[in-house]
N, CA, C and O of each residue as an XYZ file, in Angstrom:
428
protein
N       4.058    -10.550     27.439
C       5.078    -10.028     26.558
C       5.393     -8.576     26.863
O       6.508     -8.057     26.806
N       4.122     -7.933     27.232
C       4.376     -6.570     27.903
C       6.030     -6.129     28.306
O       6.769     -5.332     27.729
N       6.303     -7.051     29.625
C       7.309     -6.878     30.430
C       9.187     -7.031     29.755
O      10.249     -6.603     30.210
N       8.779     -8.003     28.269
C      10.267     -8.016     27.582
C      10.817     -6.649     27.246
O      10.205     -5.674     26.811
N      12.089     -6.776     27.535
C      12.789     -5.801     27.117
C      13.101     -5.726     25.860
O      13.965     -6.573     25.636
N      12.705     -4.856     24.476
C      12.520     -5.146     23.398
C      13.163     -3.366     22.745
O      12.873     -2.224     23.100
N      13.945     -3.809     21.872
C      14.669     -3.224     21.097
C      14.877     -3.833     19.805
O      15.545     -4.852     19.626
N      14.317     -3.213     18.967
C      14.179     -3.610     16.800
C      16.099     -3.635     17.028
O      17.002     -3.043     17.619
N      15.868     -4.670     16.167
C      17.377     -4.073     15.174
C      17.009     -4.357     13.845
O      17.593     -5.364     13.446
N      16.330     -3.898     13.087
C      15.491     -3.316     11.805
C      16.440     -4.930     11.020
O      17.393     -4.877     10.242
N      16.017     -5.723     11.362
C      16.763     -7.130     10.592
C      15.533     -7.294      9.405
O      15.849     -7.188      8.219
N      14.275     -7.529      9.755
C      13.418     -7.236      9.034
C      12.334     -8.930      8.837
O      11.294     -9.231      8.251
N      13.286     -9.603      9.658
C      12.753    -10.737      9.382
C      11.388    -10.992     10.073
O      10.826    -12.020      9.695
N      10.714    -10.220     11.058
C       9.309     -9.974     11.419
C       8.594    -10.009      9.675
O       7.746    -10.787      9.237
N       9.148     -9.117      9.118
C       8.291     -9.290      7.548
C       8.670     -9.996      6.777
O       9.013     -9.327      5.801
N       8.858    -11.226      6.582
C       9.087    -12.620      6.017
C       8.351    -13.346      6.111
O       8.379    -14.025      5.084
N       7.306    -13.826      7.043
C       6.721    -14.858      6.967
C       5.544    -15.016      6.693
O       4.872    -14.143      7.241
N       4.772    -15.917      5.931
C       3.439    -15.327      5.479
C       2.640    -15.168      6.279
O       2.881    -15.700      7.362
N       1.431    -14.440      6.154
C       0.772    -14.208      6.914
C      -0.116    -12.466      6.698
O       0.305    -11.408      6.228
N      -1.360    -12.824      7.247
C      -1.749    -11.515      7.654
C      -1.256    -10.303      8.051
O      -0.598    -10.350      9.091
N      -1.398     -9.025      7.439
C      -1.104     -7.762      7.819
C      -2.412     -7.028      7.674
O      -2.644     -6.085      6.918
N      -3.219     -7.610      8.516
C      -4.653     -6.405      8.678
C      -4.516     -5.372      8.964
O      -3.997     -4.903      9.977
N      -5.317     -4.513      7.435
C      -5.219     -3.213      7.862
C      -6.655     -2.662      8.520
O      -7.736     -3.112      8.139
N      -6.537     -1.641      9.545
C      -7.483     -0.993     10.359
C      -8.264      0.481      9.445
O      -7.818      1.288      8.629
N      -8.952      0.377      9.777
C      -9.678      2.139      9.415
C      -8.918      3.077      9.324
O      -8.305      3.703     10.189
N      -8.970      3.190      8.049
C      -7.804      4.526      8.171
C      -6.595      4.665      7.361
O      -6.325      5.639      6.659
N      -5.734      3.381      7.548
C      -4.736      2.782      7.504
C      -4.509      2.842      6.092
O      -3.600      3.584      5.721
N      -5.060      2.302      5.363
C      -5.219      1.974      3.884
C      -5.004      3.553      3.146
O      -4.071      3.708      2.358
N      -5.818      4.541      3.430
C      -6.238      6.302      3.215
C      -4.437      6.490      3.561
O      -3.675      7.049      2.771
N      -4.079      5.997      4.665
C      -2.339      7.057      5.011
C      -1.486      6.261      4.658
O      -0.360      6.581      5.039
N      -1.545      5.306      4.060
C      -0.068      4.425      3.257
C      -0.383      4.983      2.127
O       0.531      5.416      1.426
N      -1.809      5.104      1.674
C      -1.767      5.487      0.173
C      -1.379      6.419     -0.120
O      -0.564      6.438     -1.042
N      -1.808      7.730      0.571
C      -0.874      8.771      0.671
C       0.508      8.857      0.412
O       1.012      9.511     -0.501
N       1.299      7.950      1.521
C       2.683      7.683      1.770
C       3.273      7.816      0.215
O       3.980      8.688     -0.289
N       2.799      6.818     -0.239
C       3.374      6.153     -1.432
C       3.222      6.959     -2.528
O       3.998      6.853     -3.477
N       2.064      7.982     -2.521
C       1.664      8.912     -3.424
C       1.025      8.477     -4.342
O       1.555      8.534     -5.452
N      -0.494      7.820     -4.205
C      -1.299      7.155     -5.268
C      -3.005      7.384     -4.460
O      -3.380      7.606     -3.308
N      -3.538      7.227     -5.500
C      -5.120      6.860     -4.937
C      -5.433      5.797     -3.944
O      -4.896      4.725     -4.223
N      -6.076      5.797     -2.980
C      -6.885      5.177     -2.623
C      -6.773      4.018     -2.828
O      -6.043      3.159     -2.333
N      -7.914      3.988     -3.977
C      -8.494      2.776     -4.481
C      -7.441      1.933     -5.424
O      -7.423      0.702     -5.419
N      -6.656      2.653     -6.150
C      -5.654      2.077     -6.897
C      -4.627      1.394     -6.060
O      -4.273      0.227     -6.228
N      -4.150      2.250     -5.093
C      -3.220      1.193     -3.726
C      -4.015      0.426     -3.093
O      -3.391      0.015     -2.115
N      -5.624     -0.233     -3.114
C      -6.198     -0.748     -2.691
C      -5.639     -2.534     -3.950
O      -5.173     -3.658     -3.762
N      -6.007     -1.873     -4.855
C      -6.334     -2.617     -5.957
C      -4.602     -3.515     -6.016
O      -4.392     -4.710     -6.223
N      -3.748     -2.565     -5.789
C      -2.428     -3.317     -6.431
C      -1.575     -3.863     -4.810
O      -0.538     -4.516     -4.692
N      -2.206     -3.470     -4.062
C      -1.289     -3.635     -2.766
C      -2.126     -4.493     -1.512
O      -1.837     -4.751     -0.344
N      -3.036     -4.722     -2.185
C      -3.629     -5.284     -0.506
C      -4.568     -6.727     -1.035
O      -4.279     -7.175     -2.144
N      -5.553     -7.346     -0.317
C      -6.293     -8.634     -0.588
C      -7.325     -8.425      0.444
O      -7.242     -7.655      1.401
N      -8.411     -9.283      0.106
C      -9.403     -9.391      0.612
C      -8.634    -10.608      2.001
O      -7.931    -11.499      1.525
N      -8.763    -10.603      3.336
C      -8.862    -12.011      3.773
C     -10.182    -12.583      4.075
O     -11.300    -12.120      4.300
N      -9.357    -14.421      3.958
C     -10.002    -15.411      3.668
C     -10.909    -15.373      4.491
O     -11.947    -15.771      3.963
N     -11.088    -15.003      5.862
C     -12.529    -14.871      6.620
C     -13.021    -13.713      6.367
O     -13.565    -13.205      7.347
N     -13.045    -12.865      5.058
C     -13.253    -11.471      4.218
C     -13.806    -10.885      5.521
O     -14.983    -10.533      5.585
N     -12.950    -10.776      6.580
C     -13.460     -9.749      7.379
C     -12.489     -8.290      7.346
O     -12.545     -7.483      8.275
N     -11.570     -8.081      6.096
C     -10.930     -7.363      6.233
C     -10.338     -7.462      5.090
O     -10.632     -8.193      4.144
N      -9.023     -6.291      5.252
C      -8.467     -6.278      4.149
C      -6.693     -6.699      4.920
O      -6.430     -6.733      6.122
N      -5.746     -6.965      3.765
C      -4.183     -7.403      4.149
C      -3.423     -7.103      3.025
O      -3.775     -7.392      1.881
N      -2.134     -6.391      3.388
C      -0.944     -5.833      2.175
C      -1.291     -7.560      1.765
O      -2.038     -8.410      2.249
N      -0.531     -7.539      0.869
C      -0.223     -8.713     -0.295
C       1.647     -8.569      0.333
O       2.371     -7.748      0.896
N       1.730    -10.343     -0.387
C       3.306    -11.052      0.358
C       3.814    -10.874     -1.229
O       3.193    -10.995     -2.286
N       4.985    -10.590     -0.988
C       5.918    -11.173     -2.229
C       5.934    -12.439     -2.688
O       5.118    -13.177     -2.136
N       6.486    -12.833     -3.372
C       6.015    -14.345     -3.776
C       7.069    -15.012     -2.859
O       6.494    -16.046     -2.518
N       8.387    -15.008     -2.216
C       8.394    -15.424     -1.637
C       8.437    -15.134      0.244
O       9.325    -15.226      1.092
N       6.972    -14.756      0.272
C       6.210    -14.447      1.444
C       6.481    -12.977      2.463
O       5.870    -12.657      3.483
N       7.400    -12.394      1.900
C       8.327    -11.070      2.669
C       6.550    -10.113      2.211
O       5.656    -10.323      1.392
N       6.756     -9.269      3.080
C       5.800     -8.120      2.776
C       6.290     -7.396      1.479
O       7.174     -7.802      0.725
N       5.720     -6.508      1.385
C       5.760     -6.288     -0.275
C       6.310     -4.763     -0.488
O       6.674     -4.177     -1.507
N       6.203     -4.249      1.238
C       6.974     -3.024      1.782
C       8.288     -3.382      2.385
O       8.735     -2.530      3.153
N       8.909     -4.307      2.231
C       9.877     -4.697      2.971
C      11.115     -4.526      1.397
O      10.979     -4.835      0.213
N      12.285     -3.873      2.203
C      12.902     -3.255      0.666
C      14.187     -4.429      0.957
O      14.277     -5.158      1.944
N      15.074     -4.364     -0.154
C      16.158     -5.197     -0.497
C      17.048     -5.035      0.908
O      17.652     -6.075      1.171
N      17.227     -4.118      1.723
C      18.227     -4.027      2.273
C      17.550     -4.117      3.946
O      18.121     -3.702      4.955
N      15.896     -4.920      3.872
C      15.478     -5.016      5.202
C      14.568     -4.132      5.694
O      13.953     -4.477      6.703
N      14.272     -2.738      5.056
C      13.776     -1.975      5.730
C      12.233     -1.491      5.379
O      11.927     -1.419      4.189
N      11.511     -1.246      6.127
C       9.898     -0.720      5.699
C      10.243      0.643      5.150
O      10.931      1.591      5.529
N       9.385      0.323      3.962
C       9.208      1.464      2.853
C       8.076      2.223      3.522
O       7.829      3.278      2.939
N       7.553      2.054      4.259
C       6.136      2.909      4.720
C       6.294      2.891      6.337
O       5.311      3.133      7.038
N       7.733      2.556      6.987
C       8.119      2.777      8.220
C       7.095      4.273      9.184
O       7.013      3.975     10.376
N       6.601      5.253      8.959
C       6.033      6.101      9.169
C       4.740      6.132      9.504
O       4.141      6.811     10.337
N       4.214      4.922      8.392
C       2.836      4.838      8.145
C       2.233      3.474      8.526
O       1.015      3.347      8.658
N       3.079      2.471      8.698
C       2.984      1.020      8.993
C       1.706      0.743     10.120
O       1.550      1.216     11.246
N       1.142      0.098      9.595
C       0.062     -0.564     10.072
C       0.375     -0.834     11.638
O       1.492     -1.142     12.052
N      -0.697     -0.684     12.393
C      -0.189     -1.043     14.066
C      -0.582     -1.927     14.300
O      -1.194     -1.757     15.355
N      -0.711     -3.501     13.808
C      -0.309     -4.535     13.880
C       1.425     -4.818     13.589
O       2.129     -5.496     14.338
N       1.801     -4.278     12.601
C       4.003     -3.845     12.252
C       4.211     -3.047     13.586
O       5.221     -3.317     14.237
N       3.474     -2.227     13.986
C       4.048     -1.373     15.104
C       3.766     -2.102     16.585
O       4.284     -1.526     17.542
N       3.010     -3.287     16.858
C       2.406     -3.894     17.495
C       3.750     -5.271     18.136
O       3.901     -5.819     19.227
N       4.118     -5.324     17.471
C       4.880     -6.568     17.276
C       6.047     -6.419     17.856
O       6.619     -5.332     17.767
N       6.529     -7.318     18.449
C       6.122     -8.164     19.627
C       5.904     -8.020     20.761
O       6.002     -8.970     21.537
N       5.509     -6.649     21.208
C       5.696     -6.411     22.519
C       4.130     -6.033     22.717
O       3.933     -5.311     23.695
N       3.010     -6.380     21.987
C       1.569     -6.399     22.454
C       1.075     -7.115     21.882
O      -0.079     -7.153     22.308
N       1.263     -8.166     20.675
C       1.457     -9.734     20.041
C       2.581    -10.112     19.807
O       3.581     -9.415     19.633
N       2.449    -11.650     19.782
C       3.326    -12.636     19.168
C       2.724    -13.719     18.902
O       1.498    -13.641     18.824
N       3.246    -14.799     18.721
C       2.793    -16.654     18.114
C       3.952    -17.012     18.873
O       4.995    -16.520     19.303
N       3.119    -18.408     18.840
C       4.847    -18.984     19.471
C       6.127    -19.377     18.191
O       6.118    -19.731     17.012
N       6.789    -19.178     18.868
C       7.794    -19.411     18.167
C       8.773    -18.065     17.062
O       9.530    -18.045     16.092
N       8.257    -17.327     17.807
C       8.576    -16.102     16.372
C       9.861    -15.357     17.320
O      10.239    -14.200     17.133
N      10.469    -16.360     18.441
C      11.604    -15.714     18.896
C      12.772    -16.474     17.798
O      13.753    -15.903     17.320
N      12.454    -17.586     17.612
C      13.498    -17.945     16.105
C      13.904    -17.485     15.128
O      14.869    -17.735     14.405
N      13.068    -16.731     15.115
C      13.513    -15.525     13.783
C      13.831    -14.048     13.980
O      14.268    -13.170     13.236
N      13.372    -14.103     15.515
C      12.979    -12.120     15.373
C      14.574    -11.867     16.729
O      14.674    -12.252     17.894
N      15.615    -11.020     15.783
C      16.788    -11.145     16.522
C      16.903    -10.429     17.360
O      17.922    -10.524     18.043
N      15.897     -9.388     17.678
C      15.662     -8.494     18.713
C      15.504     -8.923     20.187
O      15.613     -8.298     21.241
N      15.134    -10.540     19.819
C      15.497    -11.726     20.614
C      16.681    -11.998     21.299
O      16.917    -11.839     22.497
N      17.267    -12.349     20.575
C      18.720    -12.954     20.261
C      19.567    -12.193     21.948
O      19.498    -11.043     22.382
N      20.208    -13.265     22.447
C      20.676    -12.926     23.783
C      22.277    -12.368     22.680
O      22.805    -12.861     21.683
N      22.663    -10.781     23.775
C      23.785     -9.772     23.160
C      24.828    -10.674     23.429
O      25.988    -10.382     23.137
């Protein structure tokens, strides 16, 4: 995936689908910041244990969008975003996530 030529067009649909957003060391301390709250309180209202509790993950909207992802598409914590969000797709992917992600999409 390295080698794609990859350009966002901030569509946003990378943050739609459910799934994991592991956060790394650190990570959790500079969103909380971002947002302007404690710690532990943006721990408490914004994130989950995952199911192989080897970590922690933002929490999905109910219907599955990230929970930083605003009405009009865009990351509310764009600055601070986890580098798994900053990761995507050009040092992971799944298959199939060219169906959705229009950064894809032949011009």
């Amino acid at each position: 995936m390295n080698d794609v030529a990859f350009e966002c067009r901030k569509c946003g649909n990378c943050c739609r689908p459910r799934g994991y957003v592991r956060l790394r060391d650190g990570e959790t301390d500079r969103i909380a910041a971002h947002v302007g709250m404690p710690a532990d309180e943006f721990t408490r209202r914004y994130t989950r244990i995952t199911e192989d509790r080897a970590g922690l993950s933002l929490v999905e909207r109910a219907d599955g969008a990230c929970v930083f992802l605003s009405a009009a598409a865009e990351c509310a914590i764009q600055s601070v975003k986890p580098k798994q969000c900053r990761d995507f797709p050009v040092t992971w992917s799944y298959p199939g996530f060219e169906k959705f992600c229009r950064a894809m999409e032949k011009e």
